[in-house]
N, C-alpha and C positions, 0 to 999 in steps of 0.2 A: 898636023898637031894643032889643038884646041889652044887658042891663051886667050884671058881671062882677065885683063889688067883692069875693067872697070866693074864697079858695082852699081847695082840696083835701087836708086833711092829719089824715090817722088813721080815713080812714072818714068825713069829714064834711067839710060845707061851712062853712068859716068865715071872718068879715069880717075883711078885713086890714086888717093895722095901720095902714095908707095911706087917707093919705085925697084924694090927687093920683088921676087915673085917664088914660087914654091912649084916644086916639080908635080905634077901628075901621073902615077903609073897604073901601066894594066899588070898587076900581080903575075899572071901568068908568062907573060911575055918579058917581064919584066922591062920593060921600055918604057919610056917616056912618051904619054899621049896627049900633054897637056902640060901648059904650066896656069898657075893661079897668083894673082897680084897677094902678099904677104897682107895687106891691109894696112891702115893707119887708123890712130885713135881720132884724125879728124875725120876720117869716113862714117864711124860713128856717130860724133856730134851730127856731121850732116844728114842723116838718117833718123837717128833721134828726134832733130827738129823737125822734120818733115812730117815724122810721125804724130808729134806733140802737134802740129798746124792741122792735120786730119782728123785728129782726134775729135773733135766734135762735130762734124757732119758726120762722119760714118758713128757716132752714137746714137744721132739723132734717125739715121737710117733707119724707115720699121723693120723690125725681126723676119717679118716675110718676103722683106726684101732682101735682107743681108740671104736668106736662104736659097733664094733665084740666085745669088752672085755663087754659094757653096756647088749648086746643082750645075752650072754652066763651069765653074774649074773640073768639075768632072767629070764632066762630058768632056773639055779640053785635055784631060789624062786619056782620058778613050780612045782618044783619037790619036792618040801618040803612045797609047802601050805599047807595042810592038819595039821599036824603036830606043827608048828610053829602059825596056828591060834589056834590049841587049846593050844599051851604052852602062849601064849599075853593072850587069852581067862582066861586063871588061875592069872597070873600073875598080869593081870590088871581088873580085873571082868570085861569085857566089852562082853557081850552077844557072844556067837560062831560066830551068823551070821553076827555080826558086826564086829569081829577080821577075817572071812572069806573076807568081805568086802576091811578091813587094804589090805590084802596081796593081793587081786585084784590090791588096787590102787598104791602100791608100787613096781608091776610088770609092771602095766603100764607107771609108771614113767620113768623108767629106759628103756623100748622100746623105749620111746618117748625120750630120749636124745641119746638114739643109734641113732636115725634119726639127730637127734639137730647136733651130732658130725659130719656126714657123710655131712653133710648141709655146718657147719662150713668151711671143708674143703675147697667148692666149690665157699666160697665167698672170702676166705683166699685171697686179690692180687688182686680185684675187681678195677676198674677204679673210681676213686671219681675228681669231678668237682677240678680243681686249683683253679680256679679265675683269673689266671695272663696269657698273651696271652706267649707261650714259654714253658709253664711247664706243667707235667704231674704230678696227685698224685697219687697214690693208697694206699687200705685200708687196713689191715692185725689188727688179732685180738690176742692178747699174753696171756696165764693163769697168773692170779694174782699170782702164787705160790704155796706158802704152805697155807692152811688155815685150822682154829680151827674150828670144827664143836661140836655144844652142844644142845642136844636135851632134850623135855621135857619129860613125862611118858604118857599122855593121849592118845597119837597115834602113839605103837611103830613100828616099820619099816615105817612107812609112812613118820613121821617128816622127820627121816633120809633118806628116799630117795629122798625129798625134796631138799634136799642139796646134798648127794651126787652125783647124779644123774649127772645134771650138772656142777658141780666141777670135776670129772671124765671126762667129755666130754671135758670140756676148757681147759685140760689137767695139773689139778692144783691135788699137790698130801695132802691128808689131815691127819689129826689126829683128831679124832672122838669121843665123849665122849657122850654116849646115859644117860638116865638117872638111877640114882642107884636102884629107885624105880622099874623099869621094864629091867631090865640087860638080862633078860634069852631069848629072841627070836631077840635082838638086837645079841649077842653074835653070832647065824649062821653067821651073816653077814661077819665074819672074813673065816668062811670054806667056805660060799659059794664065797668069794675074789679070795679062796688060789683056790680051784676049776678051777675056771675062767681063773687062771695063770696068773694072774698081777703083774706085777714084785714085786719085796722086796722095800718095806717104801712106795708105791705109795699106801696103806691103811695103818692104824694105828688104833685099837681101844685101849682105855685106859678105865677103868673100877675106878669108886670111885664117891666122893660126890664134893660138889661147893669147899669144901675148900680146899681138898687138889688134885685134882683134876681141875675144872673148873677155880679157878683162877688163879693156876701157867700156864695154860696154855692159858687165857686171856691174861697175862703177858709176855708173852715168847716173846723174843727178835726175834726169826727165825719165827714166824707167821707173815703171809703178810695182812692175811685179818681173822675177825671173822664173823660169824654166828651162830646167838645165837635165841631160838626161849624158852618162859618161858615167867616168871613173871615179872610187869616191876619195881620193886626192882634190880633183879638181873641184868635185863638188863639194867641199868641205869649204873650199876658196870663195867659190858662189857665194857659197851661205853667209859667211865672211862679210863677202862683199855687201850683200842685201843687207845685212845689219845694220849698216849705214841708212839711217832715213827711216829704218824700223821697214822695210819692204817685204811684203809676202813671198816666199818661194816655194817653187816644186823642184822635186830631185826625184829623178828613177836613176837610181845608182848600181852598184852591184850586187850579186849572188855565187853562193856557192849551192846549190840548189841540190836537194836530194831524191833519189828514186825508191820507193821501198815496195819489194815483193814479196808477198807471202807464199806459204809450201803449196798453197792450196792453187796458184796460178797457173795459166795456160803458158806454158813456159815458149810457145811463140809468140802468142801478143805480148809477154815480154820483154823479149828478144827483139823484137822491133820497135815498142816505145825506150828501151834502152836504147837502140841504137839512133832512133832519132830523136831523143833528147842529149845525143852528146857528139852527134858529127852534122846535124843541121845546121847549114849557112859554117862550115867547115868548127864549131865549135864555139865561134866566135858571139854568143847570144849571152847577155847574164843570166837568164833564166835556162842554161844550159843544167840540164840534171846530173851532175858530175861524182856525184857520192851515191852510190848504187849499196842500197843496204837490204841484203837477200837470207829469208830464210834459210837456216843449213842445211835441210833438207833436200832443198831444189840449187846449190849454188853453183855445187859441180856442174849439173847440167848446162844453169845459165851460164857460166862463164864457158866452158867450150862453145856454145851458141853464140856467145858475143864472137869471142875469136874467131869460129868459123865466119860469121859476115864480116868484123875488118877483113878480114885475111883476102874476103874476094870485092872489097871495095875496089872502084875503079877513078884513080885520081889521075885527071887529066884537065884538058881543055874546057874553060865552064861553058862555052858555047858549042861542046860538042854534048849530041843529045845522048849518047854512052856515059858520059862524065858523071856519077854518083858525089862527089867530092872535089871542090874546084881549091884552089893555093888560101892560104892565109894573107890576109888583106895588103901584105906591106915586110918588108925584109926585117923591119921592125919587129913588129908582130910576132914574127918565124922563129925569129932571135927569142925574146920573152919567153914562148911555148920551148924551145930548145935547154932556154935557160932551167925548165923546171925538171923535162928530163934529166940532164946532168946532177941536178939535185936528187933526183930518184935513185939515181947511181950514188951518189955519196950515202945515203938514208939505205941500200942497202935494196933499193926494192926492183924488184925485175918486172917484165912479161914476158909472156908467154904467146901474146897475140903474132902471128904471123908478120914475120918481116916483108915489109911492103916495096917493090919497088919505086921510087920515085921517076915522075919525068925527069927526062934531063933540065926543065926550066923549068922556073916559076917557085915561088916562096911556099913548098908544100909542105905540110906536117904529117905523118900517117897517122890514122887511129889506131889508139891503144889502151889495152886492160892494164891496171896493176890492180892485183887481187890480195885481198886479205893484208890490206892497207892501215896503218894503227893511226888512232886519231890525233896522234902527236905530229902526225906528217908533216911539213907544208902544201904538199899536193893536197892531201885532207880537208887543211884548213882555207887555203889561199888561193882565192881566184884566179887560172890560168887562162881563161882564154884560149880556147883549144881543145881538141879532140881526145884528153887526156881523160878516160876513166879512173876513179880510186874504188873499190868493192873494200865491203866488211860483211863476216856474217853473222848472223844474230841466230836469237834463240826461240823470240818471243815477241810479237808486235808491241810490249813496253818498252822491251831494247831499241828496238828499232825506231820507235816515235823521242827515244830519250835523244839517240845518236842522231836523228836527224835533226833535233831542237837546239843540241848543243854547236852550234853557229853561232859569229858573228849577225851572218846573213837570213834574210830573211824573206824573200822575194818571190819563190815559187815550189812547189813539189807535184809529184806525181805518186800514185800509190795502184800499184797492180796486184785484187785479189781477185781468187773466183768466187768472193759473195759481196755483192754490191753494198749491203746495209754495214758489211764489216770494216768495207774499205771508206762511206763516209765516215762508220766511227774515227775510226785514224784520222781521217782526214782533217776534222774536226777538233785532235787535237795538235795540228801541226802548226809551229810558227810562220804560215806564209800566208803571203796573200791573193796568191792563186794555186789551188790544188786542181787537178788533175787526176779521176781515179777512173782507172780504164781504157781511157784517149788520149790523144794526140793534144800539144801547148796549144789548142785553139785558142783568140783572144779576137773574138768579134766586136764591130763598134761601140756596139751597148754594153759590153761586158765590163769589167773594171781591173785598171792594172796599174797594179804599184807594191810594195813592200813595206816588210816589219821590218825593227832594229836599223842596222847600218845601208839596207839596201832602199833606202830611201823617206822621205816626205811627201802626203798626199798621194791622189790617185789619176790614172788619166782615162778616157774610153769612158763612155756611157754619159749619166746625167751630173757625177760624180766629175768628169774631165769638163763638161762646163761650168758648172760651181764653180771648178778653181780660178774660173776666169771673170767670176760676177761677185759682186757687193752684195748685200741680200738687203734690203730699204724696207722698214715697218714704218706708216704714216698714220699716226691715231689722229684722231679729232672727233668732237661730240657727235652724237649718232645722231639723223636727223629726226626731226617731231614726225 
């Protein structure tokens, strides 16, 4: 068993102030693999400060350099993929070859902000228009700082290189809090830092739960800016919190995300971006596509097609290479997703998908259709978190673009037609901010990801996730003779 009583802060591992500690489970097994120190608000201060003492050498760091230190952490994930997908793989029951996937896309993150930082350099002092005949401007881009980074548990090392990634490049040094639920493959991240050779306080991990943990360091006076990626409870709290001081944030919050197919679709590649926008990494994604709105024409069809694949998912062990379908992250978790079925049962609504059997262990939830779902539902409206389809069927691609806009949420869609120019139109007008027409939720480095409405502020991925982490500096003065 793994414990965890000290944090990461200035180049060193030290015992926290806490002397409370939190269990660690493997989902599946449901056992205890680990405990983790609960945290203290002074482990914050001391991380904070650390960070605020680094903060200007690693500013002053050139951009090509910050980008050798990006390229060398990722070469240090390379060298430990293996290992680190199977400890996420336990940790967080999510199928080997989806936690093999995690650390693909977290290595490429961080290449692609090596390039970002080396980039940075090269525009650093760029000529920008005056306006006024006599005067020259030019641009130059400054790190916000210090910044709070707080991640969730569904996708560990990913979140976080989301954020780190780029905050590293803009040359802003951080304090890092990954989630308590999944601590054990977040936790390299401090060897593979110290590896790299990055000086002391320009990383900080701090280990514990929201409360003693996430919001002394929401709070903290020496954070310049937060990012915060979860539930939008909590992040409502962030936001909150940042108001104090007037402090910039970023939120990638939630989604109730929609799928829309029209008659005219291949009613297998359907059938499969249905099925993997609502049982990948066991449902638990916000950009999970949970409101399947199908023409009526093809719905029969597709709903027996979905049924048929739940019916022969195979939920099991996420380290066994059979496993389609690994447990819901935490007894927690199980509970929540349980809780909405029995709601489905009160509201009257059934399926028809194939009763699954369960293993005997581990926090699992089967996948399931509920068809021709009214939009008063709660399943409808409210983010479960889990493998729970709702279907409706329409009439008309207006129907369909209206019922998918009327959300809260606003954060991703998918649209499967057989005419490519028809599916951007739709696309075009849906409230999200990543559509998807034809393919799979790819969200490569350069790409950009974040939400409309309630499912968040700001965006991360591409040139856009570094922004959020730079000042943008205009310096005019008389142009020369």
């Amino acid at each position: 068993m793994t414990t965890l009583t000290e944090q990461f802060i200035d180049n060193a591992w030290v015992c926290s102030r806490a002397e409370a500690r939190l269990p660690v489970l493997d989902p599946f097994r449901e056992a205890v693999i680990g405990e983790v120190t609960r945290g203290d608000p002074a482990d914050v201060d001391a991380a904070v400060t650390a960070a605020r003492r680094a903060l200007p050498g690693w500013r002053a760091t050139p951009e090509a350099r910050r980008g050798v230190y990006l390229d060398t952490i990722a070469t240090g994930l390379e060298a430990r993929r293996e290992g680190l997908a199977e400890l996420s793989s336990r940790n967080n029951g999510k199928p080997l070859a989806e936690a093999r996937q995690d650390l693909d896309d977290a290595i490429s993150c961080y290449r692609y902000y090596a390039t970002q930082a080396r980039d940075l350099g090269e525009r650093q002092g760029q000529a920008d228009a005056s306006g006024i005949e006599g005067l020259s401007a030019r641009r130059f881009w400054d790190p916000i700082g210090v910044v709070g980074l707080i991640t969730p548990w569904n996708f560990p090392l990913v979140s976080s290189a989301w954020k780190l990634a780029p905050a590293l490049a803009a040359g802003c040094t951080v304090v890092f809090k990954p989630s308590e639920v999944t601590p054990l493959p977040e936790r390299a991240l401090a060897e593979v830092m110290m590896e790299a050779g990055l000086p002391p306080g320009v990383f900080n991990l701090l280990h514990g739960d929201g409360e003693s943990i996430g919001a002394p360091l929401s709070h903290h006076p020496g954070v310049d800016k937060l990012s915060f990626t979860g539930s939008n409870p909590v992040g409502e709290m962030v936001m909150r919190a940042a108001a104090r001081g007037v402090r910039p944030v970023s939120l990638e919050l939630g989604g109730k995300s929609p799928i829309l197919v029209t008659e005219d679709a291949d009613l297998g590649l359907a059938r499969d971006l249905v099925m993997a926008g609502i049982c990948y990494n066991a449902g638990q994604m916000c950009s999970a596509t949970s409101r399947l709105l199908v023409h009526e024409r093809l719905a029969d069809e597709l709903y027996s097609a979905i049924d048929a694949a739940m019916g022969a998912f195979r939920l099991g062990d996420p380290l066994a290479p059979e496993t389609d379908m690994g447990p819901m992250v935490s007894a927690t978790q199980r509970d929540r997703v349980q809780g909405y079925l029995a709601l489905a049962d009160r509201e009257g609504l059934h399926s028809k998908t194939p009763t699954l059997g369960l293993p005997e262990r581990g926090f699992f939830i089967a996948p399931r259709l509920y068809r021709d779902v009214p939009s008063s539902s709660h399943l409808w409206r409210e983010e479960i978190f889990g493998p729970v389809l709702c279907a409706q069927r329409v009439v008309s691609d207006e129907e369909a673009i209206a019922l998918a806009n009327d959300s809260d949420f606003g954060l991703a869609a998918t649209v499967v037609t057989g005419n490519p120019d028809r599916a951007e139109t739709i696309a075009r007008r849906l409230d999200a901010g990543n559509v998807w027409c034809n393919c799979g939720q790819v969200a490569p480095p350069h790409s950009s990801w974040g939400g409309m409405k309630r499912s968040g502020i700001g965006r991360e991925l591409g040139q856009l996730g570094l922004n959020a982490y730079l000042e943008p500096k205009r310096i005019t003065r008389p142009a020369a003779n």
